[in-house]
Backbone and ligand atoms as CSV (ligand in chain L), in Angstrom:
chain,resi,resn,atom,element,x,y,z
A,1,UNK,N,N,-34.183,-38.208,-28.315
A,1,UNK,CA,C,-33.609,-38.609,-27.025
A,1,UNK,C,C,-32.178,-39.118,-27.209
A,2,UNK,N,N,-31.492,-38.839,-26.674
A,2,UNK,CA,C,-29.963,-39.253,-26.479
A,2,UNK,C,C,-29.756,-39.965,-25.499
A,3,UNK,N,N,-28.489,-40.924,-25.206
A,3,UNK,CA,C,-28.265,-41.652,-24.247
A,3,UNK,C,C,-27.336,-40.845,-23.527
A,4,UNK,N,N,-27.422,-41.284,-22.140
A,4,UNK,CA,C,-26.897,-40.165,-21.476
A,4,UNK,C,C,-25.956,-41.215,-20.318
A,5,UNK,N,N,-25.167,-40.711,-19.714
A,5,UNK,CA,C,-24.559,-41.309,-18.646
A,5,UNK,C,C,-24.542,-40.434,-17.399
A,6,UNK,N,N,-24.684,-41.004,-16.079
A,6,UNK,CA,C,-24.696,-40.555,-14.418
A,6,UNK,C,C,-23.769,-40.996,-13.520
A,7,UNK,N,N,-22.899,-40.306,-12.548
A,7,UNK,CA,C,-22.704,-40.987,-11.350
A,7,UNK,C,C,-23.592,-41.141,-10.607
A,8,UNK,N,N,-23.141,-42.468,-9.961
A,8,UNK,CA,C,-23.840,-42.786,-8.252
A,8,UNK,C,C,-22.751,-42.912,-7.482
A,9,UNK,N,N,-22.833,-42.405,-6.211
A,9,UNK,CA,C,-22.089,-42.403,-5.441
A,9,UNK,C,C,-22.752,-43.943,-4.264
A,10,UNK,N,N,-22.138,-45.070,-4.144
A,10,UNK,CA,C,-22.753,-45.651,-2.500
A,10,UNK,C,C,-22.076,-44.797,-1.839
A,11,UNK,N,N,-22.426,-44.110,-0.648
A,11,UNK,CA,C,-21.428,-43.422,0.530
A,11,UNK,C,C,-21.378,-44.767,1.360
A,12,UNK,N,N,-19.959,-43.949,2.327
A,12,UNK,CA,C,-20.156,-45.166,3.337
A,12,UNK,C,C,-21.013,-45.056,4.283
A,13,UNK,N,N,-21.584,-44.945,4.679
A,13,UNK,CA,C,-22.955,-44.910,5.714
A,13,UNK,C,C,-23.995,-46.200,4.873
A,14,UNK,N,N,-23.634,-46.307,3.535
A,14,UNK,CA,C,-24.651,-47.181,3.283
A,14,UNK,C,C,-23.315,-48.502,2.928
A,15,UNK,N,N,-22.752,-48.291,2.580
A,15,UNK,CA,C,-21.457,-49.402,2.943
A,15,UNK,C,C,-21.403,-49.908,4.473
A,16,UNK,N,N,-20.954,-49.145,5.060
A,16,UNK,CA,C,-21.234,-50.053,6.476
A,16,UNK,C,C,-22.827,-50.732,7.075
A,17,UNK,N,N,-23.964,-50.189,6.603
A,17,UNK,CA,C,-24.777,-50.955,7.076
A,17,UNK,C,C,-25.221,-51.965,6.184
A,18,UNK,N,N,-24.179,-52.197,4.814
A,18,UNK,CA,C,-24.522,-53.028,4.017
A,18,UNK,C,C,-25.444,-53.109,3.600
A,19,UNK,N,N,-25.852,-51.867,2.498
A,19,UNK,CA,C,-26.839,-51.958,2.112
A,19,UNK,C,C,-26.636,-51.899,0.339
A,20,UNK,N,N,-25.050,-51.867,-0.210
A,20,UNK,CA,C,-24.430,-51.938,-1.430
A,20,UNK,C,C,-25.647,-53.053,-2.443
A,21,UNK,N,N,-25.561,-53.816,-1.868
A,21,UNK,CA,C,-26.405,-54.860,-2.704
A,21,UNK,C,C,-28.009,-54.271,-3.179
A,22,UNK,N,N,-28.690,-53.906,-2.266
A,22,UNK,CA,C,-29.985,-53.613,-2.240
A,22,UNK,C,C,-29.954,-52.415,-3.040
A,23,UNK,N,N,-29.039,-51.619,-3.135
A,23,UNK,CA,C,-29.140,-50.190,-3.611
A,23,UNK,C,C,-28.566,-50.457,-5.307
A,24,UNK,N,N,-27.792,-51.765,-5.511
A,24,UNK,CA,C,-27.714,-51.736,-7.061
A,24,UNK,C,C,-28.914,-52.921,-7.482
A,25,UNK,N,N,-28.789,-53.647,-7.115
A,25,UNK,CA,C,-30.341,-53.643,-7.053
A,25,UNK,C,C,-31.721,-52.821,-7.773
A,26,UNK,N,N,-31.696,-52.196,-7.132
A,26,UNK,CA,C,-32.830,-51.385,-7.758
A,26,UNK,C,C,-33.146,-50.501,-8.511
A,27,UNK,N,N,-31.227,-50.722,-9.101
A,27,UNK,CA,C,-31.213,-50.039,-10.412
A,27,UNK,C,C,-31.237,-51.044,-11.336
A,28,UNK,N,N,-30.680,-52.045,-10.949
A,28,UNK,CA,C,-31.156,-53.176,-12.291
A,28,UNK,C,C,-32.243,-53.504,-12.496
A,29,UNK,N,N,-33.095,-53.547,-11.067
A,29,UNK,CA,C,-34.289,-53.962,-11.454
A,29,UNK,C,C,-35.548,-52.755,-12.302
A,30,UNK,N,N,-34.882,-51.483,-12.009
A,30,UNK,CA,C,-35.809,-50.381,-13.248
A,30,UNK,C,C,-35.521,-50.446,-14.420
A,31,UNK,N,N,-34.426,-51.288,-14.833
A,31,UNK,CA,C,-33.516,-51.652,-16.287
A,31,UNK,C,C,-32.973,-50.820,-16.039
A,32,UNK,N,N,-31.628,-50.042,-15.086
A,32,UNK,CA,C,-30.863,-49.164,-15.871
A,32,UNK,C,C,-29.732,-50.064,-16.219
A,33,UNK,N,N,-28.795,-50.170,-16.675
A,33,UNK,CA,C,-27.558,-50.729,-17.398
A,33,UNK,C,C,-26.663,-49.624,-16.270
A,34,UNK,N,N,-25.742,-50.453,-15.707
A,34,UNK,CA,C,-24.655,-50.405,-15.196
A,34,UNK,C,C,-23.458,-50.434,-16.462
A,35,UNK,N,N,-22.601,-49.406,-16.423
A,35,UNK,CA,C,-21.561,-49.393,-17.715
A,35,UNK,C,C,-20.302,-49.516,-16.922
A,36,UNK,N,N,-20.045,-49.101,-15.487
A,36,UNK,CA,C,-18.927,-48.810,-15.028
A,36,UNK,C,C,-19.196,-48.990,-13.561
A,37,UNK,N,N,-17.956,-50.233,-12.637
A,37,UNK,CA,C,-18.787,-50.088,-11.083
A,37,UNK,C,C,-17.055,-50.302,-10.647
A,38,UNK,N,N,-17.188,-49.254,-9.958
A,38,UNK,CA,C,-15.629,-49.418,-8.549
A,38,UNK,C,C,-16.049,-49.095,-7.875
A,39,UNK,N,N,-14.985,-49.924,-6.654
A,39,UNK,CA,C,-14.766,-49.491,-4.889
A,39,UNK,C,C,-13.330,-48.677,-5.093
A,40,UNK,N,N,-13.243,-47.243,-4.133
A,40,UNK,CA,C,-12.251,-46.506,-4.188
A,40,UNK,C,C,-12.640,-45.769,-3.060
A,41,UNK,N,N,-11.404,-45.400,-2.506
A,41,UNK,CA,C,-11.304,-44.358,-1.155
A,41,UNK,C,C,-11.191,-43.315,-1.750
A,42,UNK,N,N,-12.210,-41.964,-1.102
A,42,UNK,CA,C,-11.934,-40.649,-1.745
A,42,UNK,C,C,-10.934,-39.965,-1.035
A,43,UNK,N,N,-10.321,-39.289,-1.723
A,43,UNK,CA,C,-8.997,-38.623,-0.947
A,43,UNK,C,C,-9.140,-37.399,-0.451
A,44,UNK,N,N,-8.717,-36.613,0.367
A,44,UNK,CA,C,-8.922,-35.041,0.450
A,44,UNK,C,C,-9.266,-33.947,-0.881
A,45,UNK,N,N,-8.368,-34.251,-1.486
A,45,UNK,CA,C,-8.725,-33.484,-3.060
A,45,UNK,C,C,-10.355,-33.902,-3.570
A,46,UNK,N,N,-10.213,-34.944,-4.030
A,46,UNK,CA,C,-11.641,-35.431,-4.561
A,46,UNK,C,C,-12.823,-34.996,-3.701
A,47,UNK,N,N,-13.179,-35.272,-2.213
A,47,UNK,CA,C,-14.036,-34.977,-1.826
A,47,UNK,C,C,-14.303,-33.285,-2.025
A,48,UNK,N,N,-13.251,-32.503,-1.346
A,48,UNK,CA,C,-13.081,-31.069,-1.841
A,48,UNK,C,C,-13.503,-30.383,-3.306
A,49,UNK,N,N,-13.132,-31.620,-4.139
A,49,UNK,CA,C,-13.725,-31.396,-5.576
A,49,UNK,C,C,-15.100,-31.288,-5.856
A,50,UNK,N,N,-15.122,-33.030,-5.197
A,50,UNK,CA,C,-16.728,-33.399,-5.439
A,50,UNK,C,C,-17.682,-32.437,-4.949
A,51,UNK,N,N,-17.907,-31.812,-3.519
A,51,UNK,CA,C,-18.552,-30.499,-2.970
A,51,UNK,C,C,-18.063,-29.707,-3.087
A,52,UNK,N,N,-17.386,-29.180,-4.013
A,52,UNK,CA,C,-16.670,-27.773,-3.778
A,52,UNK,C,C,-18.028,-26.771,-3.767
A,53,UNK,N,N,-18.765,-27.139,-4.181
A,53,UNK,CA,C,-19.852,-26.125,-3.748
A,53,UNK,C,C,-20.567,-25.740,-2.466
A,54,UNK,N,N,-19.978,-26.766,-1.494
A,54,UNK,CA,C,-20.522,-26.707,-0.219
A,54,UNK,C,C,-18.984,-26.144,0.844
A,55,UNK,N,N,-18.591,-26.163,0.417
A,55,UNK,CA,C,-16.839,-25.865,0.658
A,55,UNK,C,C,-16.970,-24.753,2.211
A,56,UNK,N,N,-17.685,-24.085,1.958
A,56,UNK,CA,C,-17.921,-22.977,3.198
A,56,UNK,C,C,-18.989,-22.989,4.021
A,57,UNK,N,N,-19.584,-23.771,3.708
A,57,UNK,CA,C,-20.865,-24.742,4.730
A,57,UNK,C,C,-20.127,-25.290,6.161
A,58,UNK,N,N,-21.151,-24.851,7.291
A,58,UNK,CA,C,-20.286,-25.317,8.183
A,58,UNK,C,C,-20.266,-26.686,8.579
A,59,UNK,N,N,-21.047,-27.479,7.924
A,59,UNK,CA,C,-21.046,-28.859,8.277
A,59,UNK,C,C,-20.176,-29.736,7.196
A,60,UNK,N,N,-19.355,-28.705,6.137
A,60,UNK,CA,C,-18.752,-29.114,5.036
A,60,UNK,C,C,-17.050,-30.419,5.774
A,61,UNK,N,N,-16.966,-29.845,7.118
A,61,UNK,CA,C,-16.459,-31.164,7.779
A,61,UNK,C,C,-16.409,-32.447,7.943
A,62,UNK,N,N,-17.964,-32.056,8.078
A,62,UNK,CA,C,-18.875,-33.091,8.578
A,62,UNK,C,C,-18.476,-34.149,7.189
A,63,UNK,N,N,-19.043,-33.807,6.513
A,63,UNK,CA,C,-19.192,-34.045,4.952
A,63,UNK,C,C,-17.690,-34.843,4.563
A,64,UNK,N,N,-16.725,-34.181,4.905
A,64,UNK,CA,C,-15.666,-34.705,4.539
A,64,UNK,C,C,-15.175,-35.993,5.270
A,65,UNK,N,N,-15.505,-36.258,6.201
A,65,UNK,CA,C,-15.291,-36.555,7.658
A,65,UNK,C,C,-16.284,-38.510,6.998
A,66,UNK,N,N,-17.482,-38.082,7.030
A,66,UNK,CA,C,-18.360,-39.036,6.462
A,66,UNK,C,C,-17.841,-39.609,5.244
A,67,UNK,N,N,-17.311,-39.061,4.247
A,67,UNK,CA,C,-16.931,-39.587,2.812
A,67,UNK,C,C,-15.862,-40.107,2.909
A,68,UNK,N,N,-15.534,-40.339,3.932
A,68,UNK,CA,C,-14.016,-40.836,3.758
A,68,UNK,C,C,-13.472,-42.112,4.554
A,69,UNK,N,N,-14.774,-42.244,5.401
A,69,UNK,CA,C,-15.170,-42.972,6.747
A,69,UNK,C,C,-14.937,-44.789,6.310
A,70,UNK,N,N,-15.394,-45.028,5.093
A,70,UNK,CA,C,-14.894,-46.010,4.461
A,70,UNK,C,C,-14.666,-45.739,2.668
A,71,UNK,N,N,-14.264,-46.595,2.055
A,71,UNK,CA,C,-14.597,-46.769,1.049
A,71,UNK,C,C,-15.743,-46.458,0.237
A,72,UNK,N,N,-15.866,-46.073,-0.840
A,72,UNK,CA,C,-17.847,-45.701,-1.474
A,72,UNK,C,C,-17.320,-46.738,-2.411
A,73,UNK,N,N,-18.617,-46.991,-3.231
A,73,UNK,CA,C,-18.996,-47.317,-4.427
A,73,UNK,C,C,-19.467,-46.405,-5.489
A,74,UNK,N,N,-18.143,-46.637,-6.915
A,74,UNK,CA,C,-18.464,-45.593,-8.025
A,74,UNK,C,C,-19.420,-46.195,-9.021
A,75,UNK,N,N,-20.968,-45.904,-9.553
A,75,UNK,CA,C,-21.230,-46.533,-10.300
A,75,UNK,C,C,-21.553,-45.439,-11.293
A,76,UNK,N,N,-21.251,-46.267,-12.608
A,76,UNK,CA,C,-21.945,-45.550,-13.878
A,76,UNK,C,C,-22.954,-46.066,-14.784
A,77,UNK,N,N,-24.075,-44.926,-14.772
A,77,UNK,CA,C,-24.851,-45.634,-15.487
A,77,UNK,C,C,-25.816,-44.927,-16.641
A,78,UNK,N,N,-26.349,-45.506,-17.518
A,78,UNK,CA,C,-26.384,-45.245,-18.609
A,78,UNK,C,C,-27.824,-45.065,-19.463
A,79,UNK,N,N,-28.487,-44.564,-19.879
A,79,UNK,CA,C,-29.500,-44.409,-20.117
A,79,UNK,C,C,-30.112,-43.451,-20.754
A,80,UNK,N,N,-31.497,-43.514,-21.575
A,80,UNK,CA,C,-32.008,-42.226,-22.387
A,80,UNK,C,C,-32.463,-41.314,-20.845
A,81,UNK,N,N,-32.446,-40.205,-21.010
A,81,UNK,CA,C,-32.934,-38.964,-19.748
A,81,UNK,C,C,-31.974,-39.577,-18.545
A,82,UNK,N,N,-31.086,-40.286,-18.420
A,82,UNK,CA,C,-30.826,-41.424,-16.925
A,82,UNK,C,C,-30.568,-39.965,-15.776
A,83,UNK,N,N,-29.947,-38.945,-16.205
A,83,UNK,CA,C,-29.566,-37.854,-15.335
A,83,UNK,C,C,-30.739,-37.633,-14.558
A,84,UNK,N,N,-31.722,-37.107,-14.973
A,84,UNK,CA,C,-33.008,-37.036,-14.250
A,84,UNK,C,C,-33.475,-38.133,-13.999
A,85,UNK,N,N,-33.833,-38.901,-14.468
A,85,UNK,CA,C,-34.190,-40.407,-13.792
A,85,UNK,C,C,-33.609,-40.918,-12.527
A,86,UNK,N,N,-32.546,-41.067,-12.269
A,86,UNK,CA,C,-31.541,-41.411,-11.506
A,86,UNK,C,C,-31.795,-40.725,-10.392
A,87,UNK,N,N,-32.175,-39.148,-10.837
A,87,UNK,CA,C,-32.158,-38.438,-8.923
A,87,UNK,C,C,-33.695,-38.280,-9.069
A,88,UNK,N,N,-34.759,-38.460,-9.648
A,88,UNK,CA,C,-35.943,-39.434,-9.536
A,88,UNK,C,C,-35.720,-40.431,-8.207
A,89,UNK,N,N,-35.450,-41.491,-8.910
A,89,UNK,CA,C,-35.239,-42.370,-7.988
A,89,UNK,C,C,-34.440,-42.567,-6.594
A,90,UNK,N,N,-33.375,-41.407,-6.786
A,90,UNK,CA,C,-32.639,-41.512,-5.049
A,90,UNK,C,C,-33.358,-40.567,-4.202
A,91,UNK,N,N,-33.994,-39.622,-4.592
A,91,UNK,CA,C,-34.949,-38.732,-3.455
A,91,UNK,C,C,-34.244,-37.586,-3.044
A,92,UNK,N,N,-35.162,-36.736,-2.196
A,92,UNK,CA,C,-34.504,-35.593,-1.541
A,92,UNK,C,C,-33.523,-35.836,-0.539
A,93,UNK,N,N,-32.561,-34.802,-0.875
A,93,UNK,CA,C,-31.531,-35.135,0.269
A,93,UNK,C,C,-31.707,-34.902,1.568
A,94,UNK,N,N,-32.591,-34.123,1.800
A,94,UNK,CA,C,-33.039,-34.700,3.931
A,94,UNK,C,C,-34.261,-35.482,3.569
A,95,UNK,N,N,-33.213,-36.859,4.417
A,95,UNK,CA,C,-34.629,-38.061,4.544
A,95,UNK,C,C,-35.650,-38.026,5.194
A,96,UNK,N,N,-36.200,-36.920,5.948
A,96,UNK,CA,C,-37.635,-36.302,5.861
A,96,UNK,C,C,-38.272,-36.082,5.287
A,97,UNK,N,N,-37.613,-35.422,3.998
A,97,UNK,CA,C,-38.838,-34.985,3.132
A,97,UNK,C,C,-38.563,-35.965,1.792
A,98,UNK,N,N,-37.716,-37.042,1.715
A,98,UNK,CA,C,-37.671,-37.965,0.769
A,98,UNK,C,C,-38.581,-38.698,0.405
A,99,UNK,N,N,-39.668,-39.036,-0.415
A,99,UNK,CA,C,-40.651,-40.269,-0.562
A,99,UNK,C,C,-40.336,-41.369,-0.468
A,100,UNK,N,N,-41.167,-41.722,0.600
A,100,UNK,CA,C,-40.918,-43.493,0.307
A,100,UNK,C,C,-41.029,-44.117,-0.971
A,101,UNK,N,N,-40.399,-45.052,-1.271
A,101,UNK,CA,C,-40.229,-45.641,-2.554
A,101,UNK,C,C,-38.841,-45.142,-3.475
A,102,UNK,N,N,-38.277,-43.912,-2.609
A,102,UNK,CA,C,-37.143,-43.709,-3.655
A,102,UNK,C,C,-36.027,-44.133,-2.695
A,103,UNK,N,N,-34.852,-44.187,-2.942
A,103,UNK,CA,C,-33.739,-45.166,-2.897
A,103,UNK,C,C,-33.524,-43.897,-1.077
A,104,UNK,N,N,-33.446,-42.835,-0.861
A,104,UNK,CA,C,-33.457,-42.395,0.680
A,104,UNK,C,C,-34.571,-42.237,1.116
A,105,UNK,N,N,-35.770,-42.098,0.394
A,105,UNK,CA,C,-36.712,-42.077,1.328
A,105,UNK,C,C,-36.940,-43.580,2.266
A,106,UNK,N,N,-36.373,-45.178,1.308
A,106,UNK,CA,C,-36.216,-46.381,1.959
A,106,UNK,C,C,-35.114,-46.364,3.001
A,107,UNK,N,N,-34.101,-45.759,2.531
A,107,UNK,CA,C,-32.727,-46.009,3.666
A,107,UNK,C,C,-32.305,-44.715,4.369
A,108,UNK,N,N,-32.184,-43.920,3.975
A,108,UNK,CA,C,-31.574,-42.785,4.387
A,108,UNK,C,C,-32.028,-42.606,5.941
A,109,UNK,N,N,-30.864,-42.434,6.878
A,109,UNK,CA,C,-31.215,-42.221,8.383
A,109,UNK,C,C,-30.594,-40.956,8.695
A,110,UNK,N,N,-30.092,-39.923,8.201
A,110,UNK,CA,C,-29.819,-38.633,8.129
A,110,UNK,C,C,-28.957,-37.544,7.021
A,111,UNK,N,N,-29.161,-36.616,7.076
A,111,UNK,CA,C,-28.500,-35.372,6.107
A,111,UNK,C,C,-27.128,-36.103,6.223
A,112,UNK,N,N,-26.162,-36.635,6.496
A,112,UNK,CA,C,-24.948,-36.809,6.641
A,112,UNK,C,C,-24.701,-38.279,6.055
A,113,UNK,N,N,-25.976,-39.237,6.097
A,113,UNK,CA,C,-25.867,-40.799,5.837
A,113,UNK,C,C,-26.888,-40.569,4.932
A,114,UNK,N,N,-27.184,-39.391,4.008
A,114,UNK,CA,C,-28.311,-39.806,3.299
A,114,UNK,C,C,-27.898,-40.810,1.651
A,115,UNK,N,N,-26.962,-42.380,2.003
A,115,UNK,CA,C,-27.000,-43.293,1.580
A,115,UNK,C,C,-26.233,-43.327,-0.099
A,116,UNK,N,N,-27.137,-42.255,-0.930
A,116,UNK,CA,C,-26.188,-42.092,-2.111
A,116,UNK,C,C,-26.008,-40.721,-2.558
A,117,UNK,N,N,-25.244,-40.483,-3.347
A,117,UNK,CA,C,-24.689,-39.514,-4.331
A,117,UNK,C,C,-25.385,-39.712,-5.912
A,118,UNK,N,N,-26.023,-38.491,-6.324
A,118,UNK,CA,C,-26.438,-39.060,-7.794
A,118,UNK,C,C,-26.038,-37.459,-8.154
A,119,UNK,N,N,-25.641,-37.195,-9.824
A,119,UNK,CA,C,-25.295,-36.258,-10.337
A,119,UNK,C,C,-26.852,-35.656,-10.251
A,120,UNK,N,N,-26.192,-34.223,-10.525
A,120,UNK,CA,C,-27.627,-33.626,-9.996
A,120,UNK,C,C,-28.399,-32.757,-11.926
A,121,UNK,N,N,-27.104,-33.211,-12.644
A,121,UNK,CA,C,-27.737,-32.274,-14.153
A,121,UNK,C,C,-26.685,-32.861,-14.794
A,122,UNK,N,N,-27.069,-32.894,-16.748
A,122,UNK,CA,C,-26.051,-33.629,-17.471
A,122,UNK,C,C,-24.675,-33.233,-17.332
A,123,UNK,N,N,-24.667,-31.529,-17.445
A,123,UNK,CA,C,-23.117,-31.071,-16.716
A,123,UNK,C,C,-22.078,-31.492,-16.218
A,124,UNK,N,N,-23.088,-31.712,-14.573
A,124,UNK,CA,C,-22.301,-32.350,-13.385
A,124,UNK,C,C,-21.803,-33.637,-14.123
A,125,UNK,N,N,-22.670,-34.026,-14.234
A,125,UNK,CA,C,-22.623,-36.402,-14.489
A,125,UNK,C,C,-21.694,-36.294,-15.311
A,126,UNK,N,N,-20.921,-35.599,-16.223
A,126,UNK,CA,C,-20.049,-35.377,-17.330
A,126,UNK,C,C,-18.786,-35.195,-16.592
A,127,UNK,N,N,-18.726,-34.191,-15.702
A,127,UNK,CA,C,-17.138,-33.978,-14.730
A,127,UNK,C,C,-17.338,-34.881,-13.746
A,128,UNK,N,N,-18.529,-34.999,-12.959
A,128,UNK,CA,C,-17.949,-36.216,-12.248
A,128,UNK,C,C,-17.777,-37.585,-12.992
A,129,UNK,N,N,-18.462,-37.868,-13.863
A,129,UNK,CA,C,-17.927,-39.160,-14.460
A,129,UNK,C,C,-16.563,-39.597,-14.730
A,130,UNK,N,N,-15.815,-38.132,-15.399
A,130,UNK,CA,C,-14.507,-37.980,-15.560
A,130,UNK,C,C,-13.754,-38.058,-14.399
A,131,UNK,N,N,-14.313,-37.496,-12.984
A,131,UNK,CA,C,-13.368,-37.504,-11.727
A,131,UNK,C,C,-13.463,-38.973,-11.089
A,132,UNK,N,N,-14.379,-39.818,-11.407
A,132,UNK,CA,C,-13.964,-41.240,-10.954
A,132,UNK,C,C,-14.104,-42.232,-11.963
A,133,UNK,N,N,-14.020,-41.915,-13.012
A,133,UNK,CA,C,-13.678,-43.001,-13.880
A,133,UNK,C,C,-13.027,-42.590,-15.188
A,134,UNK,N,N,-12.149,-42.772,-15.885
A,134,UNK,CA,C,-10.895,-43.428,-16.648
A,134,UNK,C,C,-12.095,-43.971,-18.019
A,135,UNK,N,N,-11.595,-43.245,-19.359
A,135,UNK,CA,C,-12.137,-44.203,-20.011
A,135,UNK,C,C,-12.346,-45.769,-20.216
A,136,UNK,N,N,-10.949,-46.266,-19.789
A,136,UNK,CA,C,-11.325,-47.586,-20.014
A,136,UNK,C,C,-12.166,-48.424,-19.357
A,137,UNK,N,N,-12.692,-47.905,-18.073
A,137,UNK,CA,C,-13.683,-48.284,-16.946
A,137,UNK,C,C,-14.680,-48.055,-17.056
A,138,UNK,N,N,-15.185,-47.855,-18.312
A,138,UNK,CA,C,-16.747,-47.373,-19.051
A,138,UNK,C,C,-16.602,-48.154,-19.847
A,139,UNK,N,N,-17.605,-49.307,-20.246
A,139,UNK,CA,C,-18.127,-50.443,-20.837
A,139,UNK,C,C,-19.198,-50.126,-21.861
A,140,UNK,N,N,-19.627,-50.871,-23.154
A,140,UNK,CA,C,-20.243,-51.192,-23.966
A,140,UNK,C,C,-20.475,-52.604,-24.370
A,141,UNK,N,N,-21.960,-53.091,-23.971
A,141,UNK,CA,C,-22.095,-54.375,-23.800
A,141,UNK,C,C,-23.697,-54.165,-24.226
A,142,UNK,N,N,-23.854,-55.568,-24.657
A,142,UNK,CA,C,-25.909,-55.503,-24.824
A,142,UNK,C,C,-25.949,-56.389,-23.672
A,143,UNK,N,N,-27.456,-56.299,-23.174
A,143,UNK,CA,C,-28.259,-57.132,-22.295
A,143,UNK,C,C,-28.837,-57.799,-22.727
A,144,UNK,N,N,-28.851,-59.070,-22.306
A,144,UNK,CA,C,-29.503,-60.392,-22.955
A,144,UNK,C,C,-31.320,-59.985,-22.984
A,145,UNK,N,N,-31.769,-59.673,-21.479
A,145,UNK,CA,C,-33.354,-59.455,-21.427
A,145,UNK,C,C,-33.794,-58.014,-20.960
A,146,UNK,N,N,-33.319,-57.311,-21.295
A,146,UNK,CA,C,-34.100,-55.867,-20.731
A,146,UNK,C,C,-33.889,-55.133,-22.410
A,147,UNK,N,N,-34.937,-54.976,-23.591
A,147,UNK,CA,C,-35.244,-54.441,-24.596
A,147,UNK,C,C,-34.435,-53.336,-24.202
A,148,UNK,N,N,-33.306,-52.650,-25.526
A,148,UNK,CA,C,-32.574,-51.519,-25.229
A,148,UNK,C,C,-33.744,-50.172,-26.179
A,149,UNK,N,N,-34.473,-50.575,-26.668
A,149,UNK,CA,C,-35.274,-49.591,-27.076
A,149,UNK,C,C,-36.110,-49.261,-26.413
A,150,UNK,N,N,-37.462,-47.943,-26.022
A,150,UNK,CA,C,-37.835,-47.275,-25.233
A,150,UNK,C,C,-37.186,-46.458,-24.493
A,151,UNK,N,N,-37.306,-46.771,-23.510
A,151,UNK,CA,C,-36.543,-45.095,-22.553
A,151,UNK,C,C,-35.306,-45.834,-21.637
A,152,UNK,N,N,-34.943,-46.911,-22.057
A,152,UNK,CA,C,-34.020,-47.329,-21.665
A,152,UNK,C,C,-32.728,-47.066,-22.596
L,1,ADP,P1,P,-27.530,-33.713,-3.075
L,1,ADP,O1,O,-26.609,-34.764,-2.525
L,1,ADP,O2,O,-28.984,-34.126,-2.903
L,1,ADP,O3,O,-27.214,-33.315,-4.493
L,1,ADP,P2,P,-26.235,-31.285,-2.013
L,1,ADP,O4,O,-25.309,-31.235,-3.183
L,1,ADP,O5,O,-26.928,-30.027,-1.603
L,1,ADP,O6,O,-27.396,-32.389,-2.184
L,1,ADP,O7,O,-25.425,-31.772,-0.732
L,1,ADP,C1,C,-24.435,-32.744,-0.833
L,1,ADP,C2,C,-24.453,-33.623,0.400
L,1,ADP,O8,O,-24.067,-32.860,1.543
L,1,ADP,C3,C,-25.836,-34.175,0.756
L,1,ADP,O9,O,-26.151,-35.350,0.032
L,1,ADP,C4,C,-25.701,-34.437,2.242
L,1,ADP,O10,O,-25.100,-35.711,2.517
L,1,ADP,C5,C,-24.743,-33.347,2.693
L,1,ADP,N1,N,-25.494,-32.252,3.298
L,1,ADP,C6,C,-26.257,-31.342,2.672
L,1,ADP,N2,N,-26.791,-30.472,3.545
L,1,ADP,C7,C,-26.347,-30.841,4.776
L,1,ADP,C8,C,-26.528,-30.347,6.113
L,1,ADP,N3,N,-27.298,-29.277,6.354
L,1,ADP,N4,N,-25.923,-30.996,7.122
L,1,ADP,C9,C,-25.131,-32.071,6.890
L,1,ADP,N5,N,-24.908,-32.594,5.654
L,1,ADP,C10,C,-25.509,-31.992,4.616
């Protein structure tokens, strides 16, 4: 097993209903280790980047329109498997068919506010990590009480 690193995206839909707290939260509380956390406005380029795969989608407006609406939260985080783990835990992206218990099946109130962004394969989590964070904004630190051995 290797340690691996992920983005999370907070969107703003979960920024404005203030739900930033609750949503890191419940990554500390599964033990993941937070390595890297900013607030940053995405710009036209970046969002365009970030979906360029949805780029010709007609709600890809929409999309842009929403991401930009406030500020997000960039987090990085760190872990053995964390890539899959991570979108484990945030759920399907229409909060219909999301399970309760994962991070949209609790919050998510539509396809457009569905709350976070998580890399979707080690690939991705590798370029996006690079598109919002700067080496020096990636940390190496121990945790006083969460054992770094096991699947953490
Ligand atoms: P995920 O975020 O789960 O990896 P996608 O990469 O397919 O999913 O989509 C990116 C984001 O685009 C979704 O999280 C969602 O906010 C938005 N989105 C996807 N499909 C739609 C849609 N049909 N209408 C509006 N927004 C959508």
């Amino acid at each position: 097993m290797t340690i691996e690193r992920t983005l999370v995206l907070i969107k703003p839909g979960a920024i404005q209903r203030e739900l930033s707290g609750e949503i890191i939260t419940r990554f500390e509380r599964k033990g993941i280790k937070i390595v890297g956390i900013k607030m940053m406005k995405m710009d036209d380029e970046m969002v365009e980047e970030h979906y360029s795969h949805l780029k010709d989608m007609p709600f890809f407006g929409d999309i842009k329109k929403t991401m930009q609406r406030t500020p997000i939260i960039a987090l990085a985080l760190e872990g053995h498997d964390i890539v899959k783990r991570v979108r484990i835990l945030t759920g399907d992206t229409n909060p219909r068919e999301a399970s309760p218990g994962t991070i949209r099946g609790d919050y998510s109130i539509s396809l457009s506010n569905n709350v976070i962004h998580a890399s979707a394969n080690p690939k991705e989590a590798l370029e996006e990590l690079q598109r919002f964070f700067k080496e020096y904004e990636l940390f190496k630190y121990h945790r006083m009480n969460v054992m770094d051995y096991a699947e953490n």
